[in-house]
C-alpha positions, 0 to 999 in steps of 0.5 A: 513824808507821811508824818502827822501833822500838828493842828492849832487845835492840838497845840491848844488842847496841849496847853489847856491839859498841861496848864490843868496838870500844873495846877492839879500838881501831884504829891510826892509819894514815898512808893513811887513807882507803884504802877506801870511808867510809859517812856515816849519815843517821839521817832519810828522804831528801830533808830538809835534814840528807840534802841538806847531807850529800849535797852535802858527801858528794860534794866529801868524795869527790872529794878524798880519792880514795874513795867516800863513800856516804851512808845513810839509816838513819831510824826510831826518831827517828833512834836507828837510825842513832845505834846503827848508828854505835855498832856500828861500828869506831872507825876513821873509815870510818863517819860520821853527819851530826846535827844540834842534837838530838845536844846535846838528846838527853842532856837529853829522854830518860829512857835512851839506847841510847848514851853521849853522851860516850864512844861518840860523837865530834864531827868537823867543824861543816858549818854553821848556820842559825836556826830558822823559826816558818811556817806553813801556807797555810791559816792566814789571818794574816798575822803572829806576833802574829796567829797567838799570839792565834787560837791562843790564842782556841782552846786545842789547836785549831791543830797543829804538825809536829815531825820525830819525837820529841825535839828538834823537839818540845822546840823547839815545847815551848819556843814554847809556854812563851814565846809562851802558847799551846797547840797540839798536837804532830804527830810525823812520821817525818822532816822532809820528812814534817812539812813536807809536813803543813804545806804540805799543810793537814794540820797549820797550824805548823811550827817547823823549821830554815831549810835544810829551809823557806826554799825552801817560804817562798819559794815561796809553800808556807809563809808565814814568821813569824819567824826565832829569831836576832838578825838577819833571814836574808838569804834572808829578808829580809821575815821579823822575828827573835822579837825584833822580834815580841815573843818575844827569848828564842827563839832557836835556831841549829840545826847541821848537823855529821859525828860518829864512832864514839868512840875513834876515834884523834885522828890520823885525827879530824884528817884527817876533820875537816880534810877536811871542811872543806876540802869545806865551803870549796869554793866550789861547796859554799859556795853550795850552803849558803849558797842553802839559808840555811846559814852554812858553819862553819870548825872543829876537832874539839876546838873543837866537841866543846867546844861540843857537851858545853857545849850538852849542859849548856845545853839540860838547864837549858833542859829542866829551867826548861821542866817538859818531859816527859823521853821514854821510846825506844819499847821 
């Protein structure tokens, strides 16, 4: 799909750079920031994780005083930007905005080109919002159940997007176990590519955060089937949970949050981390986020590097009881 590939060299110039960084450490200084902070988009520009970073981004800026300029690092299925973290300093300056895929990844490739434990540092939880099944306009039914059976009546004769590969192949792997059905998985380079394959009839299904769909789902683009969470979206309110339509074991709450380079000191995580979300709580943000279906969350680095590491373990047994096939970076 065009995306750059990681090479072992990389990976080891990555661990040599972060293990140096490590060692190096970076005190703490009562100014920080006083200079320019870089925030990584490890996808394409225009996709929902781009336009929650860059609404924060901004707010972020205006507090604290300093530029905060976003990059969109994407290829690799988001490895490029996790490495361009990991070879930067441990000194907050350099952020990464990720989504639920940072706590999948340990558990659905074979090797990482990063220690997710100790090279990577959780900042600050932006917000969350269910997972939508939709599909394309091309796809003439009307519910779940419609769909679950056609797919069915015709074995990998329907296909999904996926935003690269990885994460948003496992949520599909997942549906397929839970719902019977077969279908072919499309990796796309990001998820504006995947959604646009959908809306444009070039795939027929799409499972994918509801920041990056709810607006196509309203406009008519895409045509919602349901919502994996307990309750219906209030953006949304015509669309079933998996529950109701049969499916109550599909449920995913996928996350927006900002990571830092690990061993970064504590004294300036608790800034970014305060910062962030006093950004997040601005009102104008605040609806923002919340018009694209986001819930803004409200929490400290350590209570989401706690649920990150336990997510970490929980999407393991999920990948372990599924038979998912662990991936392999393309080297």
């Amino acid at each position: 799909m065009g995306d750059v590939m990681i090479t072992r060299r990389q990976v080891m110039r990555a661990g040599l750079v972060a293990a140096g960084a490590a060692m190096a450490g970076s005190p703490a200084r009562a100014d920080f920031p006083d200079r320019m902070i870089r925030w990584i988009v490890p996808f394409p520009a225009g996709g929902g994780l781009d336009a929650v970073t860059r609404i924060v981004a901004g707010k972020l800026a205006d507090n604290i005083g300093q530029n905060v300029i976003v990059e969109n690092k994407s290829g690799g299925s988001g490895f490029i930007g996790i490495v361009a973290l990991t070879q930067s300093k441990p000194d907050g300056y350099t952020l990464m905005m990720q989504a639920l895929g940072m706590s999948m990844n340990p558990s659905i490739y074979k090797r990482l080109p990063y220690d997710p434990v100790n090279d990577i540092q959780p900042v600050a939880q932006i917000g969350a919002v269910p997972v939508i099944v939709a599909i394309g306009p091309k796809v003439e039914v009307a519910t779940l159940a419609e769909f679950v059976a056609l797919a069915k009546s015709q074995p990998r004769r329907y296909k999904g997007a996926a935003f690269a590969v990885g994460s948003s192949t496992l949520m599909f792997e997942m549906f397929k176990l839970q719902a019977g059905v077969d279908v072919s998985i499309v990796p796309y380079r990001g998820v504006v590519d995947a959604v646009a394959a959908t809306v444009g009839g070039e795939t027929d299904l799409v499972i994918m955060d509801g920041t990056s769909v709810v607006p196509h789902i309203k406009a008519g683009r895409l045509r919602g089937l349901a919502v994996a969470a307990k309750a219906r979206m209030a953006e949304l309110p015509d669309v079933p949970t998996t529950t109701e339509v049969g499916l109550p074991d599909y449920r995913i709450e996928f996350w927006y949050a900002a990571f830092t380079r690990g061993g970064t000191p504590s004294p300036i995580v608790a800034r970014l981390n305060s910062e962030i979300n006093k950004a997040v709580a601005a009102p104008e943000v605040t609806g923002k986020l919340k018009a694209m279906g986001l819930t803004p969350l409200n929490r400290t680095a350590d209570e989401f590097t706690n649920q990150h590491h336990r997510e970490m373990k929980e999407w393991a047994e999920v990948v372990k009881q599924s038979g998912f096939k662990l991936l392999e970076i393309s080297q």
